[in-house]
PDB file of N, CA, C, O and CB in Angstrom:
ATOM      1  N   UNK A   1     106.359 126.802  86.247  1.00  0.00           N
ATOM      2  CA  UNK A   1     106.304 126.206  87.579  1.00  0.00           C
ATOM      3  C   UNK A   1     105.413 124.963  87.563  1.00  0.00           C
ATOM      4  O   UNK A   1     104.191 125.059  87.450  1.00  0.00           O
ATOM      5  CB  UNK A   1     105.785 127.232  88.613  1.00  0.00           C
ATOM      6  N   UNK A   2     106.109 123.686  87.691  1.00  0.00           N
ATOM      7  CA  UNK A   2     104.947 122.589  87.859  1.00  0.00           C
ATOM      8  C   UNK A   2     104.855 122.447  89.522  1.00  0.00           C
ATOM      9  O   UNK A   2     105.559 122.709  90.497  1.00  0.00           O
ATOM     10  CB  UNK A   2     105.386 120.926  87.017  1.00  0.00           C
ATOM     11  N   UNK A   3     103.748 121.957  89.280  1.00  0.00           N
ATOM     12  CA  UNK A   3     103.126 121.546  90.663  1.00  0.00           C
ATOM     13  C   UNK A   3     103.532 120.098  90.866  1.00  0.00           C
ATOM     14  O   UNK A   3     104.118 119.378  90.058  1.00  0.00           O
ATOM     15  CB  UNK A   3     101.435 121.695  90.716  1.00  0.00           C
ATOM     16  N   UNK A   4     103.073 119.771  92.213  1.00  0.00           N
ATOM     17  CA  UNK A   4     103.739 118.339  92.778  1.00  0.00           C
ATOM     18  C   UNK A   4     102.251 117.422  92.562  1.00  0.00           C
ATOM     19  O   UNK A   4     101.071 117.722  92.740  1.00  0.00           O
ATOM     20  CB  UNK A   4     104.441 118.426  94.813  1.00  0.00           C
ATOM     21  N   UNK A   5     103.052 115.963  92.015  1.00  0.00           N
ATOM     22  CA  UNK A   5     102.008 115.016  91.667  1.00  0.00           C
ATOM     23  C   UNK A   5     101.034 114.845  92.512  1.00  0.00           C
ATOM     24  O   UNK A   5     101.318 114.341  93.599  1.00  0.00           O
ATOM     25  CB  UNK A   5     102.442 113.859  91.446  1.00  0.00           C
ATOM     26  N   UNK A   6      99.644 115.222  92.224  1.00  0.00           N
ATOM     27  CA  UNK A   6      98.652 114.244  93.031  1.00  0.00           C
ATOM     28  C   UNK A   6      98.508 112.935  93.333  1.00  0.00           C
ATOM     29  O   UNK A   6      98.542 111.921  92.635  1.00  0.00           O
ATOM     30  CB  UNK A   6      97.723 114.288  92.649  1.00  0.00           C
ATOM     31  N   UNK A   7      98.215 113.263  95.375  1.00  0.00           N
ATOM     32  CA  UNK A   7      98.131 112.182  95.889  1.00  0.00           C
ATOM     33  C   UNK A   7      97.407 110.773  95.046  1.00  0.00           C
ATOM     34  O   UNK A   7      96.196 110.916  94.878  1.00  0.00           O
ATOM     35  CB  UNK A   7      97.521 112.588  97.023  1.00  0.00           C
ATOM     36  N   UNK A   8      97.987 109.461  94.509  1.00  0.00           N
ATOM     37  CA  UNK A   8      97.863 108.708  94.797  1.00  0.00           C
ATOM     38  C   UNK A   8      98.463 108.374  93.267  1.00  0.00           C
ATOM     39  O   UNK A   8      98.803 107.298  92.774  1.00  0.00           O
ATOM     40  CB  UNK A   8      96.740 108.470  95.499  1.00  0.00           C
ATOM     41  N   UNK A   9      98.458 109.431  92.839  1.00  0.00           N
ATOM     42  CA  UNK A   9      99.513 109.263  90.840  1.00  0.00           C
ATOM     43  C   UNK A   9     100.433 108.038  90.864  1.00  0.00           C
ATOM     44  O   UNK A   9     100.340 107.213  89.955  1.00  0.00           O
ATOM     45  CB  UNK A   9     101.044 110.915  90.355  1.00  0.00           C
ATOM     46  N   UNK A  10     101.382 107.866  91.932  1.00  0.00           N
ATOM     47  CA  UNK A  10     102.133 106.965  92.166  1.00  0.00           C
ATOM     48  C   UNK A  10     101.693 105.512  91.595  1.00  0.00           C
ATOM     49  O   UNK A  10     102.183 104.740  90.772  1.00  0.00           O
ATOM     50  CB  UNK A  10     102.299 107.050  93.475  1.00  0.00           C
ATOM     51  N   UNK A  11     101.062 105.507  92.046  1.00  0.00           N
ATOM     52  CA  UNK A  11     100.076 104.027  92.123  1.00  0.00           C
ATOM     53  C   UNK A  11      98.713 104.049  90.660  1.00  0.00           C
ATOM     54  O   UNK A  11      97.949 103.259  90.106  1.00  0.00           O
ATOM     55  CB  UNK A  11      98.992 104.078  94.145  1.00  0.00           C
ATOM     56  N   UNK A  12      99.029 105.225  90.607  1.00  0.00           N
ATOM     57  CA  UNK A  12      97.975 104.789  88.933  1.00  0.00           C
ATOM     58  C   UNK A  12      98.873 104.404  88.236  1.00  0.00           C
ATOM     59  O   UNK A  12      98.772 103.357  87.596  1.00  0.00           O
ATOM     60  CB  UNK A  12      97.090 106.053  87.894  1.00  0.00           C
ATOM     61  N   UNK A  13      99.671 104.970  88.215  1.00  0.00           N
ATOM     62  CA  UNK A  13     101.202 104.586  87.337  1.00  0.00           C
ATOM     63  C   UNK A  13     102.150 103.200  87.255  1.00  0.00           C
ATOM     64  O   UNK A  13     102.718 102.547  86.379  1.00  0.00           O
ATOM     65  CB  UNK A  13     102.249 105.529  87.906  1.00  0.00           C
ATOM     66  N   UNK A  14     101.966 103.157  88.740  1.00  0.00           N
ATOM     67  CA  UNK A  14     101.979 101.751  88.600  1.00  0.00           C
ATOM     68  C   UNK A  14     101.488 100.944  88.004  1.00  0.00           C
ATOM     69  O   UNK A  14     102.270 100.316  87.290  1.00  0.00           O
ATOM     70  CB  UNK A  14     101.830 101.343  89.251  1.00  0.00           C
ATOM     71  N   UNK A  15      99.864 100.474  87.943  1.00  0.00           N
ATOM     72  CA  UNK A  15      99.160  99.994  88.318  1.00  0.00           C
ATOM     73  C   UNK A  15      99.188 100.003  85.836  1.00  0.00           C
ATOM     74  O   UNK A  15      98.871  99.199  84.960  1.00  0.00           O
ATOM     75  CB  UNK A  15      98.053 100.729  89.867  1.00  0.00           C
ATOM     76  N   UNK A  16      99.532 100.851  85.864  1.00  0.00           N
ATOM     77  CA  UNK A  16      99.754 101.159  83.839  1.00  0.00           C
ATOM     78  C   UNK A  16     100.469 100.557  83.750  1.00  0.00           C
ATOM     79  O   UNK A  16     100.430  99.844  82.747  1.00  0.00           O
ATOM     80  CB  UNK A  16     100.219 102.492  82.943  1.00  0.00           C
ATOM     81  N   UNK A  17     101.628 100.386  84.693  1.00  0.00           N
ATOM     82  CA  UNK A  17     102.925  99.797  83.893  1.00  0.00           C
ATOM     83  C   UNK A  17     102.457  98.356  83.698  1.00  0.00           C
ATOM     84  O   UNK A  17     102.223  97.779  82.636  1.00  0.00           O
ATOM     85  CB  UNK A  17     104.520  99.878  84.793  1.00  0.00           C
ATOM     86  N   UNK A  18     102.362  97.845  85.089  1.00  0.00           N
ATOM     87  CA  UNK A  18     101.795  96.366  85.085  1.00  0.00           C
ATOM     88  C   UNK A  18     101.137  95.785  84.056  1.00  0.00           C
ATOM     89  O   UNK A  18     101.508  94.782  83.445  1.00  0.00           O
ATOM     90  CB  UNK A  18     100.944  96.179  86.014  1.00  0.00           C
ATOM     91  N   UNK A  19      99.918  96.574  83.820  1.00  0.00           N
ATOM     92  CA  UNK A  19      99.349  96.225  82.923  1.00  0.00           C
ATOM     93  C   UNK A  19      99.625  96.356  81.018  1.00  0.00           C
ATOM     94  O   UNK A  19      98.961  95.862  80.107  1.00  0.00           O
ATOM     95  CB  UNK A  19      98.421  96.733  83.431  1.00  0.00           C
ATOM     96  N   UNK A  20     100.796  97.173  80.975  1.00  0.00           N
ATOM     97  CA  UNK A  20     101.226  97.099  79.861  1.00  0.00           C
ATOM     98  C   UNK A  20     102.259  95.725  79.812  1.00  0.00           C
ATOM     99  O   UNK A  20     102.770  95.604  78.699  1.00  0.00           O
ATOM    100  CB  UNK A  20     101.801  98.459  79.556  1.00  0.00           C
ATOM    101  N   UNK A  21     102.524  95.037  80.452  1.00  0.00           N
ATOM    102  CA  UNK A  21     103.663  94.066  80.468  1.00  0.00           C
ATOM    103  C   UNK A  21     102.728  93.003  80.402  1.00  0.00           C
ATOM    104  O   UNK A  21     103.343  92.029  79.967  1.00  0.00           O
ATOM    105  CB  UNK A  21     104.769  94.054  81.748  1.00  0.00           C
ATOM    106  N   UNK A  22     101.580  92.717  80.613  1.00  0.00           N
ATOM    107  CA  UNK A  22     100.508  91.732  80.933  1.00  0.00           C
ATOM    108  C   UNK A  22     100.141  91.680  79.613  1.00  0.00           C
ATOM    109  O   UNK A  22     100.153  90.582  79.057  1.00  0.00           O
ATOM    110  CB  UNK A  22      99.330  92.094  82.005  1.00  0.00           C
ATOM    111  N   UNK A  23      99.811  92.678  79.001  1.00  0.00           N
ATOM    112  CA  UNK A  23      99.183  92.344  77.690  1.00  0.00           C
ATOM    113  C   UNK A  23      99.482  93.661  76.576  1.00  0.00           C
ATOM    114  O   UNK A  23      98.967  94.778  76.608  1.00  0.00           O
ATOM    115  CB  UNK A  23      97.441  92.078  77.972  1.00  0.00           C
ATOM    116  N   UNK A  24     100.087  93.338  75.985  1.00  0.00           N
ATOM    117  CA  UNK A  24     101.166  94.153  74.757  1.00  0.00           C
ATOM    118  C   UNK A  24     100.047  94.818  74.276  1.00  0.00           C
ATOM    119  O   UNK A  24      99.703  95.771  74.974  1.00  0.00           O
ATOM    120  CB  UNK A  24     102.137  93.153  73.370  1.00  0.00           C
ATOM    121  N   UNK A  25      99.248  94.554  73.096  1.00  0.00           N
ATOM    122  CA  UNK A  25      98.480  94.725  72.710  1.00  0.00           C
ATOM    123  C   UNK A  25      96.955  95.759  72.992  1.00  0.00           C
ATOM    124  O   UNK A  25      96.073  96.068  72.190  1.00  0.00           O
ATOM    125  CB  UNK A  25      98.607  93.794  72.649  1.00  0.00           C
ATOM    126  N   UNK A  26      97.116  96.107  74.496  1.00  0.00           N
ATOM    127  CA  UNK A  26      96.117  96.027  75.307  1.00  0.00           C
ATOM    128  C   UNK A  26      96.392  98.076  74.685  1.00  0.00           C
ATOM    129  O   UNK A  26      97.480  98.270  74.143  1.00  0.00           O
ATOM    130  CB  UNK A  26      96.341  95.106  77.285  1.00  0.00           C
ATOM    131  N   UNK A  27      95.574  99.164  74.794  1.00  0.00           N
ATOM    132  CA  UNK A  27      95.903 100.223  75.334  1.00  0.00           C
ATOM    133  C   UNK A  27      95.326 101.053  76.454  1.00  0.00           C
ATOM    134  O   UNK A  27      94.160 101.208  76.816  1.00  0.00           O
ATOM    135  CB  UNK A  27      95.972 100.772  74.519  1.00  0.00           C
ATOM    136  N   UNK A  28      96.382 101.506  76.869  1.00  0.00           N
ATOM    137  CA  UNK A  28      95.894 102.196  78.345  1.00  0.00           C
ATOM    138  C   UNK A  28      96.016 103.670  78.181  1.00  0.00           C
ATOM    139  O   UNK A  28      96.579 104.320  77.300  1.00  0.00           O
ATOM    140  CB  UNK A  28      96.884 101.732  79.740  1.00  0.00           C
ATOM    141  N   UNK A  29      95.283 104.089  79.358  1.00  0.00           N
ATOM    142  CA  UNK A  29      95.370 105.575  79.466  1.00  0.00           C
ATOM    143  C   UNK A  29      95.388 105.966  80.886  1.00  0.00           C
ATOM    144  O   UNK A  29      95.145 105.072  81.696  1.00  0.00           O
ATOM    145  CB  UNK A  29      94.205 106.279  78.755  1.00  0.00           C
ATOM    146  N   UNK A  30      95.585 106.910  81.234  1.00  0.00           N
ATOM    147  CA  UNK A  30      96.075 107.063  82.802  1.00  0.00           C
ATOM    148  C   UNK A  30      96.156 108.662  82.713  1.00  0.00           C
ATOM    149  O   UNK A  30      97.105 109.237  82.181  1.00  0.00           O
ATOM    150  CB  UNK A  30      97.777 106.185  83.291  1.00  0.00           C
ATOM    151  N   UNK A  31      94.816 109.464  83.420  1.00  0.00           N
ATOM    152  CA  UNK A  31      93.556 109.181  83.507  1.00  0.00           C
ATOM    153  C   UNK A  31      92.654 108.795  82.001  1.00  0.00           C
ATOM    154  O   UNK A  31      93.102 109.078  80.890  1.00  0.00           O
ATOM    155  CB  UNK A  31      93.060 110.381  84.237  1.00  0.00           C
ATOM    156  N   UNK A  32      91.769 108.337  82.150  1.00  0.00           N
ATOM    157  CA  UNK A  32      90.841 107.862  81.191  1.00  0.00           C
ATOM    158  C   UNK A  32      89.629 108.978  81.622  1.00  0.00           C
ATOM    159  O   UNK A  32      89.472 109.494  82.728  1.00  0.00           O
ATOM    160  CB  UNK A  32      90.464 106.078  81.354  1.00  0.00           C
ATOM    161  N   UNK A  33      88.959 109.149  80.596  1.00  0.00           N
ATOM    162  CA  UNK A  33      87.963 110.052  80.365  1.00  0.00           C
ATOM    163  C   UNK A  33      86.398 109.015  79.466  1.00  0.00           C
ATOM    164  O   UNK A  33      86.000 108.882  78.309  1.00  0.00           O
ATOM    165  CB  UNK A  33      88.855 111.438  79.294  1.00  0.00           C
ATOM    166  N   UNK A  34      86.097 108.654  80.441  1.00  0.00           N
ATOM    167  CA  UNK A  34      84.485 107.516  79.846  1.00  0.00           C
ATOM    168  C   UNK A  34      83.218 108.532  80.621  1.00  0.00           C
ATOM    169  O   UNK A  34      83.043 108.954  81.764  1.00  0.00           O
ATOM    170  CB  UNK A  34      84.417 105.155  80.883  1.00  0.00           C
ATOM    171  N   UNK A  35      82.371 108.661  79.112  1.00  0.00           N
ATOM    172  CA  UNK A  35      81.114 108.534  79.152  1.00  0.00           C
ATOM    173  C   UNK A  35      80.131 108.090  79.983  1.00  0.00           C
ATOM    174  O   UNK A  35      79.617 107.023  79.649  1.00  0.00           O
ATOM    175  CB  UNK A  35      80.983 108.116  78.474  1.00  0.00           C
ATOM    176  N   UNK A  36      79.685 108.666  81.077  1.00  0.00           N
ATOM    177  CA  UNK A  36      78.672 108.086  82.279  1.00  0.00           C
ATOM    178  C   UNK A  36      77.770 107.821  81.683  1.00  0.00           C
ATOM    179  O   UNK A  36      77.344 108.657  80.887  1.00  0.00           O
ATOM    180  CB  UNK A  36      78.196 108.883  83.433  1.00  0.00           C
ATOM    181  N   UNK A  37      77.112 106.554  81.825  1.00  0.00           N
ATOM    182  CA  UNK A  37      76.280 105.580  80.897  1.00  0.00           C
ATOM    183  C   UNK A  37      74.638 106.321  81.606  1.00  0.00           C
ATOM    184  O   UNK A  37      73.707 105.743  81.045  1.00  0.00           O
ATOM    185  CB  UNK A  37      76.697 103.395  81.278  1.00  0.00           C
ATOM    186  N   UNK A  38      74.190 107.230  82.481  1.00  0.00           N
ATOM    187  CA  UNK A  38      73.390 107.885  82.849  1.00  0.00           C
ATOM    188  C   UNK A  38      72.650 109.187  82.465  1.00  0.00           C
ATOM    189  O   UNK A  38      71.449 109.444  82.382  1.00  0.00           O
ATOM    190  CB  UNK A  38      73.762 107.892  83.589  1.00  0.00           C
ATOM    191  N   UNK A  39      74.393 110.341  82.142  1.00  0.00           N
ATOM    192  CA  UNK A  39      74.296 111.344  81.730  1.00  0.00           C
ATOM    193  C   UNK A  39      75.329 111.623  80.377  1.00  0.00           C
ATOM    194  O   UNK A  39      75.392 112.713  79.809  1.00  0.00           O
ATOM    195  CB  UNK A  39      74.406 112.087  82.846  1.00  0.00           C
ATOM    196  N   UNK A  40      75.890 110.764  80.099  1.00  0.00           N
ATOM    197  CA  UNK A  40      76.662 111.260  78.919  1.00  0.00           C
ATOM    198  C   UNK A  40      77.576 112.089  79.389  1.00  0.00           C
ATOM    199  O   UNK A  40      78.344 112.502  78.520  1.00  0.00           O
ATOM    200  CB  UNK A  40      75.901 111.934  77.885  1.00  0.00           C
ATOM    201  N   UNK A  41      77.803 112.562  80.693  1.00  0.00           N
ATOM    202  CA  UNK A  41      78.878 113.240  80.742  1.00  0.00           C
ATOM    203  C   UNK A  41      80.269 112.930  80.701  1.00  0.00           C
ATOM    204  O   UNK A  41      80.368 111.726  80.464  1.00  0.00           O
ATOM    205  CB  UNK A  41      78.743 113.726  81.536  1.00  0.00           C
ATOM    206  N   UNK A  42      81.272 113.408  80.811  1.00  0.00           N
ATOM    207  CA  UNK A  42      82.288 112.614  80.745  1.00  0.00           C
ATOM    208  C   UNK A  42      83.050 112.299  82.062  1.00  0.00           C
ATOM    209  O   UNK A  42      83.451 113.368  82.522  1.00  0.00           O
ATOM    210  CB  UNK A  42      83.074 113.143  79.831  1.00  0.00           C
ATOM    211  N   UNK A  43      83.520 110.922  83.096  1.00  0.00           N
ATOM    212  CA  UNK A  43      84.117 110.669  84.232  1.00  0.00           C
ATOM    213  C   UNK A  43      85.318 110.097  83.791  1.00  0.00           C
ATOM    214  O   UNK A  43      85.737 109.316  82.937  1.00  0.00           O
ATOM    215  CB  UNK A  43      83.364 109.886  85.139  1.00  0.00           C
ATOM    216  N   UNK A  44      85.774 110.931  84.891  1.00  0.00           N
ATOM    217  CA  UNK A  44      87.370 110.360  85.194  1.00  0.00           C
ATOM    218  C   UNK A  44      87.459 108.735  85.951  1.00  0.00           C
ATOM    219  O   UNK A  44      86.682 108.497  86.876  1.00  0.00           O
ATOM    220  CB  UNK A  44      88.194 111.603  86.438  1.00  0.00           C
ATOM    221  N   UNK A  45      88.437 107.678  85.496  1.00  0.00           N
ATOM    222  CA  UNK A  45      88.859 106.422  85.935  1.00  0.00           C
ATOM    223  C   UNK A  45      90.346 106.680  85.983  1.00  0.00           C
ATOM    224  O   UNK A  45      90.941 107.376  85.162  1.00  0.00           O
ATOM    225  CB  UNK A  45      88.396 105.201  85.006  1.00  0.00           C
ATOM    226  N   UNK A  46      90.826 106.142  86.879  1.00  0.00           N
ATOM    227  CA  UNK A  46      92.437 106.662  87.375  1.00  0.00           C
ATOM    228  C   UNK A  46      93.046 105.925  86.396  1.00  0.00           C
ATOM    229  O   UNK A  46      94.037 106.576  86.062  1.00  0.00           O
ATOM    230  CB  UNK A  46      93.106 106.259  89.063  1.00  0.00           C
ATOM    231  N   UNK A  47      92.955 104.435  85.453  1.00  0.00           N
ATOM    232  CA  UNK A  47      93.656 103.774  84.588  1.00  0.00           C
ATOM    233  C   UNK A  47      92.476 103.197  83.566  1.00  0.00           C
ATOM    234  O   UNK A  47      91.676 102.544  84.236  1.00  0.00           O
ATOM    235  CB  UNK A  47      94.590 102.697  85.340  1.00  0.00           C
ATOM    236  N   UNK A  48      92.147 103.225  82.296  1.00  0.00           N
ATOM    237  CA  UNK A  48      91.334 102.476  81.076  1.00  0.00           C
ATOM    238  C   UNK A  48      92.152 101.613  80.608  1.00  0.00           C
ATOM    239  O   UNK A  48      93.334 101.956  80.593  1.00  0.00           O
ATOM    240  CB  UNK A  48      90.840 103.320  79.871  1.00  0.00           C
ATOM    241  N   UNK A  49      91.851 100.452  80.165  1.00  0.00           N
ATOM    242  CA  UNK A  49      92.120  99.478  79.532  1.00  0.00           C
ATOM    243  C   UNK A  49      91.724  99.195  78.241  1.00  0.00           C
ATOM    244  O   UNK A  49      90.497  99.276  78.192  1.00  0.00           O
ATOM    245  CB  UNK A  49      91.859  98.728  80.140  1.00  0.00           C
ATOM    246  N   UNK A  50      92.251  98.870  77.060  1.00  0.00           N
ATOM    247  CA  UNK A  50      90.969  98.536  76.090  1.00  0.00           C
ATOM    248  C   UNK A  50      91.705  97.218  75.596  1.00  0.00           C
ATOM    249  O   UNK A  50      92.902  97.396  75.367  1.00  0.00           O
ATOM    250  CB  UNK A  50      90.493  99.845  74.679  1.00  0.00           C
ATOM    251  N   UNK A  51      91.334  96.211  75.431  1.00  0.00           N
ATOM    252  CA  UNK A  51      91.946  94.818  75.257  1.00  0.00           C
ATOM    253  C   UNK A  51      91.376  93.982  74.318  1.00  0.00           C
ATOM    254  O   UNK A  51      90.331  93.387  74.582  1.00  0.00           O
ATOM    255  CB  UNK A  51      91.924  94.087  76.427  1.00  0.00           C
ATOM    256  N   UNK A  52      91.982  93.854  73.158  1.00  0.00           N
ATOM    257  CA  UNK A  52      91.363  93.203  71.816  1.00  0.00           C
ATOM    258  C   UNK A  52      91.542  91.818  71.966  1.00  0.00           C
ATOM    259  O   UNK A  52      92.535  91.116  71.775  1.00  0.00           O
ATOM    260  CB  UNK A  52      92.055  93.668  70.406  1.00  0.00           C
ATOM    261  N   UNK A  53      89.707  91.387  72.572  1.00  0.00           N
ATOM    262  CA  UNK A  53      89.909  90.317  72.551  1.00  0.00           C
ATOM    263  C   UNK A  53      88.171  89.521  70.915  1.00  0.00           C
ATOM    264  O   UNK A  53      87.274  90.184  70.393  1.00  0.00           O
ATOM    265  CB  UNK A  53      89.953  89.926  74.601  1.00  0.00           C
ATOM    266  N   UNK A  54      88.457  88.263  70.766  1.00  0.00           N
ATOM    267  CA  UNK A  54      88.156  88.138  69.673  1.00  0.00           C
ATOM    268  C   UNK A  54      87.066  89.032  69.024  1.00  0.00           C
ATOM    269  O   UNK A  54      85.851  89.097  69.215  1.00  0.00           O
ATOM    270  CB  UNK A  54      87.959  87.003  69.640  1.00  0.00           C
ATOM    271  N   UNK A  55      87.832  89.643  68.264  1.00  0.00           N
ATOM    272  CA  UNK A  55      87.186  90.887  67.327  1.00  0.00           C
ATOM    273  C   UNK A  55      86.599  91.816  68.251  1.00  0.00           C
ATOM    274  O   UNK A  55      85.476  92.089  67.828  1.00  0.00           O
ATOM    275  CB  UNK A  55      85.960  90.423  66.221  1.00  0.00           C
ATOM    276  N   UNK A  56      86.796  92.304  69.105  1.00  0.00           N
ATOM    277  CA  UNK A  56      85.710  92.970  70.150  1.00  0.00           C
ATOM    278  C   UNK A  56      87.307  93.846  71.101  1.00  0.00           C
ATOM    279  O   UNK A  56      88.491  93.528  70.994  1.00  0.00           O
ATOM    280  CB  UNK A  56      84.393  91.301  71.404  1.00  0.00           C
ATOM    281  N   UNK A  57      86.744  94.863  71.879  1.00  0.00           N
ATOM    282  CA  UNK A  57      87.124  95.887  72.653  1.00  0.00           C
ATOM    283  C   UNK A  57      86.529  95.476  74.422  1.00  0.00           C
ATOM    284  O   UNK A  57      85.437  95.688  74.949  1.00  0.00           O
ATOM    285  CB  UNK A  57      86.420  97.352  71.872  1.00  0.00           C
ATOM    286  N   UNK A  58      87.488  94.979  74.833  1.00  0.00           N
ATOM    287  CA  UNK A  58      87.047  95.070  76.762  1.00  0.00           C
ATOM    288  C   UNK A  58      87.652  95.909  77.542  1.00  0.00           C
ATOM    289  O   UNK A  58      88.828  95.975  77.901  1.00  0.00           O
ATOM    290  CB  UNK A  58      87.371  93.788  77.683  1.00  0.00           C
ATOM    291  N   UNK A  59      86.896  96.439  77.734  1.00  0.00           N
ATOM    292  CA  UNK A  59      87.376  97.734  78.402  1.00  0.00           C
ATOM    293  C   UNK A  59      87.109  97.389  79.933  1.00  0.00           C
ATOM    294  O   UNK A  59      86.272  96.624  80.412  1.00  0.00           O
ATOM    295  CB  UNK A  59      86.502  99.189  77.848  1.00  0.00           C
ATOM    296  N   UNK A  60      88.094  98.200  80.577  1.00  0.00           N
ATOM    297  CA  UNK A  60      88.465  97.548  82.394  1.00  0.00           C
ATOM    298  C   UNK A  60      88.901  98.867  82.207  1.00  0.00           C
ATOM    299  O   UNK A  60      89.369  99.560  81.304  1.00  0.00           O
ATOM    300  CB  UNK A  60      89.766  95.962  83.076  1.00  0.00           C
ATOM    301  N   UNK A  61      88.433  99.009  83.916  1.00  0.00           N
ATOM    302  CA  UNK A  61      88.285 100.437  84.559  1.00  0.00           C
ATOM    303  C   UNK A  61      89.185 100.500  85.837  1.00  0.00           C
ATOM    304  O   UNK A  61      88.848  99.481  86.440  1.00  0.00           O
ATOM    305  CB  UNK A  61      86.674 100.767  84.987  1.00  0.00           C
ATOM    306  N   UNK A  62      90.107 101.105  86.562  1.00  0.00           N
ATOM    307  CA  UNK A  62      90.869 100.703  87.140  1.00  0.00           C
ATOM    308  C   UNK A  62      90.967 101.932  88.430  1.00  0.00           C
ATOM    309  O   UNK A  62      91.556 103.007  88.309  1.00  0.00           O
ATOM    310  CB  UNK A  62      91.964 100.350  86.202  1.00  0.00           C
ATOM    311  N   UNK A  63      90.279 101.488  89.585  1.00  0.00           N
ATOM    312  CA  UNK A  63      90.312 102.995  90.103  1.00  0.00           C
ATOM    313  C   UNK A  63      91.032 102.574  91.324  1.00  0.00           C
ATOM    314  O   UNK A  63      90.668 101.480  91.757  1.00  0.00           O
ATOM    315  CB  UNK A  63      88.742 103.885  90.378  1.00  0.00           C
ATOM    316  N   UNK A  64      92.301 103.394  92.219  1.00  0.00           N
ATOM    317  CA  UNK A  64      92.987 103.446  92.804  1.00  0.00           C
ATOM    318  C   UNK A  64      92.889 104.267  94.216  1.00  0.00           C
ATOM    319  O   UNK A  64      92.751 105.485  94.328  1.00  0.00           O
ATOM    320  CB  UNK A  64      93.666 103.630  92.043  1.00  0.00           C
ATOM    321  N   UNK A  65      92.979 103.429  95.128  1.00  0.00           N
ATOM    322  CA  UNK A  65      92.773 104.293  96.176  1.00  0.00           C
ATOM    323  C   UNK A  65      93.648 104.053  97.192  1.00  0.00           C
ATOM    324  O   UNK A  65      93.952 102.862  97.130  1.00  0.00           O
ATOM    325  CB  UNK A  65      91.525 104.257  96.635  1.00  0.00           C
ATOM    326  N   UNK A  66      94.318 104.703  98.282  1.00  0.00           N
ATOM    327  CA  UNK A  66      94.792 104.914  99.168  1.00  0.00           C
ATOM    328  C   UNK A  66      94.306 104.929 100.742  1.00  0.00           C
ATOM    329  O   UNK A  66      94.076 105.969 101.359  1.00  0.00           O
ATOM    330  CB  UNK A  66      95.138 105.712  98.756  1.00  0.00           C
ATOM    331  N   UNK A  67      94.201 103.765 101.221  1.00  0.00           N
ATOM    332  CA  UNK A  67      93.385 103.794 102.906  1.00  0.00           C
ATOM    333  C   UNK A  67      94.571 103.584 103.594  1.00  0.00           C
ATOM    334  O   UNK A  67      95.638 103.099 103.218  1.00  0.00           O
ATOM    335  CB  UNK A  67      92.062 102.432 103.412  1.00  0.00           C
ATOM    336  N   UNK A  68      94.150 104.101 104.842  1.00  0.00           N
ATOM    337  CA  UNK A  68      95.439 103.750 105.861  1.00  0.00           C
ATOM    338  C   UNK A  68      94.377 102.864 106.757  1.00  0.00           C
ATOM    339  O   UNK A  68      94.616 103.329 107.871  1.00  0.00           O
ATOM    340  CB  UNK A  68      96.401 105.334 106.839  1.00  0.00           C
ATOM    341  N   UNK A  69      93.635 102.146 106.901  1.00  0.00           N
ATOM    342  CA  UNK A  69      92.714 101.327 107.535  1.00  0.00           C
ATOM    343  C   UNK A  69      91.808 100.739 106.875  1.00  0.00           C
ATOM    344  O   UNK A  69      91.334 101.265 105.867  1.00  0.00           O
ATOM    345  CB  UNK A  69      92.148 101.869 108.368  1.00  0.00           C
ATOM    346  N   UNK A  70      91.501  99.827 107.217  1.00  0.00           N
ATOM    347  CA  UNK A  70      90.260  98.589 106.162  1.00  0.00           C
ATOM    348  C   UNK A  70      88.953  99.157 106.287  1.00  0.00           C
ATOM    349  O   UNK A  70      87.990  98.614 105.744  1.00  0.00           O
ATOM    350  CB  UNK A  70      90.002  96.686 106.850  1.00  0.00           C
TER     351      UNK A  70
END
């Protein structure tokens, strides 16, 4: 029995695809699992990025949200 996607999956998913068409090279994950730079524990980011740029790793964090008002 699967369960029905959590609210806002739609749009992380999106938000992967895009960014795989932007930059080939790049890898993503959807959810991402990073290291809280406080406790070492591990937090969830709705999309990770890791993007090889000269000789080096940039990592972009991508968190998604859903408002029905500003």
């Amino acid at each position: 029995p699967s369960r029905p996607p959590r609210k806002g999956r739609s749009l992380e998913l999106l938000v992967k695809r895009i960014k795989e068409h932007q930059s080939p090279g790049a890898t993503i994950r959807s959810p991402e699992f990073v290291p809280d730079k406080d406790t070492g524990q591990p937090r969830e980011v709705d999309v990770g990025i890791r993007v090889p740029r000269n000789g080096d790793l940039v990592f972009i964090a991508v968190e998604c949200r859903d408002r029905g008002s500003v």
